[in-house]
DRENLUM-47444 format. One line per 4 residues: number of its first residue (from 1); their letters; for each residue x, y, z of C-alpha. Coordinates in Angstrom, 1 decimal. Layout:
DRENLUM-47444
NUM = A = X/Y/Z ~ ...
This chain:
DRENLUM-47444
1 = XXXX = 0.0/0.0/0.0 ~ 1.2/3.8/-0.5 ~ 1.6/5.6/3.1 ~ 3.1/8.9/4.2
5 = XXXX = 6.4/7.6/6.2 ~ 8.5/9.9/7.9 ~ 12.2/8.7/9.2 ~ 13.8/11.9/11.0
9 = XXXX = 11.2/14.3/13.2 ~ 11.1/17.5/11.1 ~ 12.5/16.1/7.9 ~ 9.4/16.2/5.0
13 = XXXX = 8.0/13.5/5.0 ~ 7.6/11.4/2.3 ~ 4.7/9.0/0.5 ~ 6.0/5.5/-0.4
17 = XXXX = 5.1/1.8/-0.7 ~ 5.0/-0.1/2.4 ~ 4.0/-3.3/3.7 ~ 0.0/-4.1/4.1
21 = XXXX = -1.3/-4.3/7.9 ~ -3.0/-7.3/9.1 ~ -5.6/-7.2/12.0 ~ -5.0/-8.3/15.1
25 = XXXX = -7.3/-11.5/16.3 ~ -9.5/-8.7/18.0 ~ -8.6/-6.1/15.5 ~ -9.8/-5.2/12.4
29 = XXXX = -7.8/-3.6/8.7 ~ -10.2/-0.8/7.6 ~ -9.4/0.9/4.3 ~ -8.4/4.1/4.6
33 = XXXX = -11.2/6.6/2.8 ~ -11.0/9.9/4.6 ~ -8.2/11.3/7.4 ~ -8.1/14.4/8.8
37 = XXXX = -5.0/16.4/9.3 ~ -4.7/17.3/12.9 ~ -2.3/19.4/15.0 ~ -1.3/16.4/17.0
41 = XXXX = -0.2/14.6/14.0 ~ 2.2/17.5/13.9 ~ 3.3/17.3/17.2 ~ 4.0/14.0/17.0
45 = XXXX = 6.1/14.9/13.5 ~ 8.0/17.1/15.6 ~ 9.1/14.4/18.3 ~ 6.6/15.5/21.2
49 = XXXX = 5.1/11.8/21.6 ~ 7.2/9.3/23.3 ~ 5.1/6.5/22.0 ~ 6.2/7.3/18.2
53 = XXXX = 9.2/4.6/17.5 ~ 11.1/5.8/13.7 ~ 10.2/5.6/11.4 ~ 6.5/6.3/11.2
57 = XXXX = 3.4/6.5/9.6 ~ 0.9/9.5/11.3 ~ -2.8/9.9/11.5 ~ -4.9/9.1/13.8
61 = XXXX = -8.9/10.3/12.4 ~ -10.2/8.1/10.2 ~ -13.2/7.1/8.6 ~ -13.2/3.8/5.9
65 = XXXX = -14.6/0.5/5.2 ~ -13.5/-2.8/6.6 ~ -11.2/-4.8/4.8 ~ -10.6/-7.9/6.6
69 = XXXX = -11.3/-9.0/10.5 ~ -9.9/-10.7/13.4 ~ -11.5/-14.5/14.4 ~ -12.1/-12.7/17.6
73 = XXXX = -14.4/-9.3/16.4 ~ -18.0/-10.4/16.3 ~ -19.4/-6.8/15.7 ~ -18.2/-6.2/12.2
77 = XXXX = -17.5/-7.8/8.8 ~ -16.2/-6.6/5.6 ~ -17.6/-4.1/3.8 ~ -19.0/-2.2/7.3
81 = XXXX = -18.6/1.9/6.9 ~ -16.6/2.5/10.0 ~ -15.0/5.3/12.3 ~ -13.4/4.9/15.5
85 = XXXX = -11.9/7.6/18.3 ~ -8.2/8.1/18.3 ~ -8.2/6.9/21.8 ~ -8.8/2.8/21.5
89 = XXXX = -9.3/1.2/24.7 ~ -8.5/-2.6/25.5 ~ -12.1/-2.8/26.9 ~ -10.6/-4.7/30.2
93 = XXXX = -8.9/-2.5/32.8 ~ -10.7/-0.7/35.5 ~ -11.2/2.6/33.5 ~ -12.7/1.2/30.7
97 = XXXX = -15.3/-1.3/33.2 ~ -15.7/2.4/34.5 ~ -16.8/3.7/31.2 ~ -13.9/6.3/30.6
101 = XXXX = -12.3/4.3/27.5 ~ -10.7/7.5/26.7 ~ -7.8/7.3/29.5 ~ -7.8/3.2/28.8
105 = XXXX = -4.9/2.3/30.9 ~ -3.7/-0.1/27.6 ~ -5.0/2.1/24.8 ~ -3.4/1.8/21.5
109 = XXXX = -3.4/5.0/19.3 ~ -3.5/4.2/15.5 ~ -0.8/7.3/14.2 ~ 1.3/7.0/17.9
113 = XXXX = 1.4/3.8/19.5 ~ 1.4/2.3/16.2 ~ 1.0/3.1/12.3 ~ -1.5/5.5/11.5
117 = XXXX = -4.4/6.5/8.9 ~ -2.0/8.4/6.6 ~ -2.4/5.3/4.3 ~ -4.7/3.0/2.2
121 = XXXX = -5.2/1.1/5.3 ~ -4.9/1.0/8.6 ~ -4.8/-1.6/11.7 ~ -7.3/-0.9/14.8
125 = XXXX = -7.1/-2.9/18.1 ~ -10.0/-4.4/19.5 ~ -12.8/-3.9/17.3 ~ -15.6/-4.4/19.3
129 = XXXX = -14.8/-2.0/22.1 ~ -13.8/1.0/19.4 ~ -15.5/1.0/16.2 ~ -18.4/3.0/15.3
133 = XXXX = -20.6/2.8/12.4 ~ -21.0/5.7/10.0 ~ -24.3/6.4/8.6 ~ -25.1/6.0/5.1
137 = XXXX = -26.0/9.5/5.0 ~ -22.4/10.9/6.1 ~ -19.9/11.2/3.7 ~ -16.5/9.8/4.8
141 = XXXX = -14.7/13.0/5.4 ~ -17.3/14.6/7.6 ~ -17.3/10.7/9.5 ~ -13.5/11.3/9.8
145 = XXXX = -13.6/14.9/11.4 ~ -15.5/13.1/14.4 ~ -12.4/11.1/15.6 ~ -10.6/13.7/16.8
149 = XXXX = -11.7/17.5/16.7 ~ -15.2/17.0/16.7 ~ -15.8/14.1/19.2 ~ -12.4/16.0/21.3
153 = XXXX = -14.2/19.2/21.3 ~ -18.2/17.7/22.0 ~ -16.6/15.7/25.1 ~ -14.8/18.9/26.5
157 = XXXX = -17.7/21.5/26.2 ~ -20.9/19.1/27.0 ~ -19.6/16.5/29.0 ~ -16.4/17.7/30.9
161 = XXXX = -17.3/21.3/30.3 ~ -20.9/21.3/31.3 ~ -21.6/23.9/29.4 ~ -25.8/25.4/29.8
165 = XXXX = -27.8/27.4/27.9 ~ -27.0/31.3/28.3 ~ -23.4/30.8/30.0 ~ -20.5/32.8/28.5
169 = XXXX = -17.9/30.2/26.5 ~ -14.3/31.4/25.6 ~ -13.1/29.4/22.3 ~ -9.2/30.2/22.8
173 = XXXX = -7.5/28.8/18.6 ~ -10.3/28.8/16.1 ~ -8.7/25.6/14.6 ~ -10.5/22.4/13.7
177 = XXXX = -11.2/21.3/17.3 ~ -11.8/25.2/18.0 ~ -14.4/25.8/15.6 ~ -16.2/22.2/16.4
181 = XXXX = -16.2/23.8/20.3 ~ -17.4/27.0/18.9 ~ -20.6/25.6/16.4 ~ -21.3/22.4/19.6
185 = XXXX = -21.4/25.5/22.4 ~ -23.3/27.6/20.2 ~ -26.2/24.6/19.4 ~ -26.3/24.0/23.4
189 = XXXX = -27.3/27.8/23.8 ~ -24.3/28.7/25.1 ~ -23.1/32.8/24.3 ~ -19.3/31.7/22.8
193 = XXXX = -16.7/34.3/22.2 ~ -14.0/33.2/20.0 ~ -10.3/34.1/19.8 ~ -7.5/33.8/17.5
197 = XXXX = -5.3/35.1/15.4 ~ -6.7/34.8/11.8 ~ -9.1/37.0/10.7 ~ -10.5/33.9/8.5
201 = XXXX = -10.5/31.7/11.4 ~ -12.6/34.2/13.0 ~ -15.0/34.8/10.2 ~ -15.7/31.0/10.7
205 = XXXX = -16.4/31.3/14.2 ~ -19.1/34.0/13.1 ~ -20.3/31.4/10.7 ~ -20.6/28.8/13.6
209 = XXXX = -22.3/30.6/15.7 ~ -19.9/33.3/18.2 ~ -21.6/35.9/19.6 ~ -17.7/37.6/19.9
213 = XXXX = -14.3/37.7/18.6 ~ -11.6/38.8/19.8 ~ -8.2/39.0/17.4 ~ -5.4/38.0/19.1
217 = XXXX = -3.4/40.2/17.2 ~ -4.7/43.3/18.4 ~ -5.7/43.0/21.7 ~ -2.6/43.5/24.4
221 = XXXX = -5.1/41.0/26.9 ~ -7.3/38.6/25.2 ~ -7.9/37.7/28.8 ~ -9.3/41.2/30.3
225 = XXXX = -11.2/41.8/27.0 ~ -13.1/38.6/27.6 ~ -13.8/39.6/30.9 ~ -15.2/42.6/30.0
229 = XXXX = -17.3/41.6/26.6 ~ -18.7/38.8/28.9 ~ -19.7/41.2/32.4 ~ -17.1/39.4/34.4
233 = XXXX = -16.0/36.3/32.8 ~ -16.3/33.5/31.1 ~ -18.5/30.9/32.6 ~ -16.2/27.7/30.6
237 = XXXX = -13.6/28.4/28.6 ~ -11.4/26.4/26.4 ~ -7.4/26.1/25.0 ~ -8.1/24.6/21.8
241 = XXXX = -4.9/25.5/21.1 ~ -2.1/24.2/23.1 ~ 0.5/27.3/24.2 ~ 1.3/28.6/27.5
245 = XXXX = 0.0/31.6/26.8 ~ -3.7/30.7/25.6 ~ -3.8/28.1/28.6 ~ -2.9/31.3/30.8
249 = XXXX = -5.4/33.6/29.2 ~ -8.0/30.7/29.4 ~ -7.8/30.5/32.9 ~ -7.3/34.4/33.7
253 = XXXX = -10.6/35.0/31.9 ~ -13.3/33.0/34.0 ~ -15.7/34.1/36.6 ~ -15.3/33.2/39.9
257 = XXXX = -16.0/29.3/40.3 ~ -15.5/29.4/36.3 ~ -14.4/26.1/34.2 ~ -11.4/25.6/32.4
261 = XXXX = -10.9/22.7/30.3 ~ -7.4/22.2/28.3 ~ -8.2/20.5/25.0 ~ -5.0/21.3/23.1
265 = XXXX = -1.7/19.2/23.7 ~ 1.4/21.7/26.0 ~ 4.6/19.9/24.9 ~ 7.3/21.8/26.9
269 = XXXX = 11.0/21.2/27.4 ~ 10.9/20.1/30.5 ~ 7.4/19.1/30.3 ~ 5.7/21.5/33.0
273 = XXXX = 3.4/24.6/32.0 ~ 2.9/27.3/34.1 ~ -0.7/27.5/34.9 ~ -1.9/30.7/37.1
277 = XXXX = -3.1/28.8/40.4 ~ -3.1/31.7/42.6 ~ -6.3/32.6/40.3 ~ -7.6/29.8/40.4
281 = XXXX = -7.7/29.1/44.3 ~ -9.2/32.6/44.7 ~ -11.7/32.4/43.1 ~ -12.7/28.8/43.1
285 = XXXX = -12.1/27.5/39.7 ~ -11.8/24.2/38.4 ~ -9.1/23.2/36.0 ~ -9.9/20.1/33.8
289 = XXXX = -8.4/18.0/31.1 ~ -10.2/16.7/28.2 ~ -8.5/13.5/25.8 ~ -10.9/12.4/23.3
293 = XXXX = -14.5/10.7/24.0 ~ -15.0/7.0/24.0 ~ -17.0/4.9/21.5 ~ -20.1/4.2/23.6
297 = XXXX = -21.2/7.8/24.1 ~ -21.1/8.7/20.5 ~ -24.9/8.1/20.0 ~ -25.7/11.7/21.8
301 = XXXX = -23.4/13.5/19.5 ~ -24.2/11.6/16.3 ~ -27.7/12.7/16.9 ~ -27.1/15.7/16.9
305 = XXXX = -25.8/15.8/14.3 ~ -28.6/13.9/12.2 ~ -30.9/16.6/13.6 ~ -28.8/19.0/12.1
309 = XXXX = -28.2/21.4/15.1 ~ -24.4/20.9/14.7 ~ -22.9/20.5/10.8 ~ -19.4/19.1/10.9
313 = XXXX = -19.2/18.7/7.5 ~ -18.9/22.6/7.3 ~ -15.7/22.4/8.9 ~ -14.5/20.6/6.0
317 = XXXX = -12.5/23.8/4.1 ~ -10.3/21.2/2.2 ~ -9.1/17.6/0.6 ~ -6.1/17.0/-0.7
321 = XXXX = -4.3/13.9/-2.0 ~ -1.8/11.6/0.0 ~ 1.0/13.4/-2.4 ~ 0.1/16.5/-0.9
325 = XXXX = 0.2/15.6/2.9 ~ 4.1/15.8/3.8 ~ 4.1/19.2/3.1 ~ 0.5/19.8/4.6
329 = XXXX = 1.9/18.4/7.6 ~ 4.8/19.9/7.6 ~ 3.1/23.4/7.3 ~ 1.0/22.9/10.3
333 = XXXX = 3.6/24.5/12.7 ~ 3.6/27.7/11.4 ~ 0.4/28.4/9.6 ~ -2.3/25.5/11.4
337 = XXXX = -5.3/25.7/9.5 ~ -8.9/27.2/10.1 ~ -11.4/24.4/9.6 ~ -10.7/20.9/8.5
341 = XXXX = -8.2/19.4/6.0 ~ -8.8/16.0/4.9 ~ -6.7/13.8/3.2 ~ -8.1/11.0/0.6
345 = XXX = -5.4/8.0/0.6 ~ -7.3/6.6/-2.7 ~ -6.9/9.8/-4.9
């Protein structure tokens, strides 16, 4: 099969032929129709995931169509239209009998712990536990913004976030998981001001429903202009981002007892961030992480999405080739993109 292999962390990547994946006796191949490109894929480029052994394939959200199956899956066959969370659980230890697949204590990672999506097919661990069906009605690279961004983004502003109709929401990086936090607060009534740098990015946030937007670029204190377009803060706010400074500003810009929920990935050198806790203990806040959304609870967001309150397939600004992915990738660092670039293995 062709695949995007990369030997050296920051060297261009390259597409070649490789070997084809077999499934695992509780895993499944799934051919590769739709992947998005995600920020994390570039982290993990860059040499900020210790699970990533050289060389590599990336990508990690996916949508397809099982090839071939493991004696052991009993929930799928060939031919099945399939997605699956980046985050696949063993479907054993105690967090997953608890429910919370997402922080398995044994997860695989298809594009980390393993070879990724970034190909015409991919291996997934324990099929039964992980895969979800796409519906007829969804194309594949609307099914394979849900993975990551989309099911990242619903778990941290319903589910860890708690967000309510008529709370303030701050959106900190109007990228793809941004803007998916930005349209899912937005259809749960929340009032969502948005903040980046790109004026584009921003013009998409309008489009998804912000009530506010506040350009980075121009505003010495993203923080106190929340606090002061909101009436005192932010009720939840978000770092879809994944910097220092927009996990600061996210924090600086709640209420009292305000929620902040980090969505974006803080590599650092000496892995610490600086987070401002003498904020946070005065006025009562809570600090939380969010790491993708496990298989089981998909049904609440898939619906709505077939209701059409939330449209992820807006989100979808591009597709592009596998030729064109190394140097997609590779541009993430400096220019990450508003909305959703999906790469088609099969064109």
């Amino acid at each position: 099969m062709r695949a995007v292999v990369f030997e050296e962390y920051g060297r261009l990547a390259e597409v070649r032929e490789v070997a084809d994946p077999r499934p695992a006796e509780h895993g499944v191949v799934v051919r590769v129709e739709a992947t998005g490109l995600c920020r994390s894929d570039w982290h993990g480029w860059q040499g900020h995931d210790p699970d990533i052994t050289l060389p590599h394939v990336p990508g990690h959200e996916l949508a397809g169509v099982v090839e071939a199956a493991g004696p052991r899956v009993t929930r799928w066959r060939p031919g099945d239209r399939v997605t699956v969370p980046f985050v696949c659980a063993c479907g054993t230890c105690a967090a997953c009998a608890a429910g919370d697949q997402q922080v398995c204590e044994r997860q695989t990672q298809p594009g980390f712990t393993h070879w990724g999506s970034f190909a015409q097919y991919v291996a997934l661990d324990h099929a039964d536990v992980n895969l979800v069906a796409v519906p007829e009605e969804m194309s594949y690279a609307t099914a394979a913004s849900l993975g990551c961004r989309f099911a990242t983004a619903f778990r941290a502003v319903v589910q860890q976030g708690r967000t309510a109709a008529g709370e303030w929401v701050a959106v900190h990086g109007c990228g793809g998981v941004g803007l998916s936090a930005v349209m899912i607060a937005a259809a749960c009534g929340a009032r969502v001001v948005a903040v980046d740098v790109s004026p584009g990015a921003l013009e998409l946030a309008r489009e998804f429903g912000a009530a506010a937007c506040v350009d980075a670029t121009r505003v010495p204190d993203t923080a106190a202009e929340i606090r002061d377009l909101t009436g005192g803060g932010a009720h939840l706010s978000l770092d879809a981002l994944g910097s220092p400074g927009t996990c600061a500003a996210s924090v600086n810009c709640l209420r009292r007892r305000g929620r902040h929920v980090q969505v974006g990935l803080l590599p650092s050198a000496d892995g610490t961030t600086p987070v401002p806790m003498a904020r946070a203990i005065a006025l009562e806040l809570e600090l939380l992480g969010s790491h993708g959304m496990a298989a089981h609870t998909y049904p609440a967001m898939l619906e709505l999405v077939r209701s059409g309150a939330v449209r992820p397939d807006r989100l979808v600004t591009a597709t592009i080739p596998l030729d064109a992915a190394p140097r997609a990738l590779a541009g993430m660092g400096s220019a990450p993109a508003a909305g959703v670039t999906v790469v088609e293995p099969w064109r």
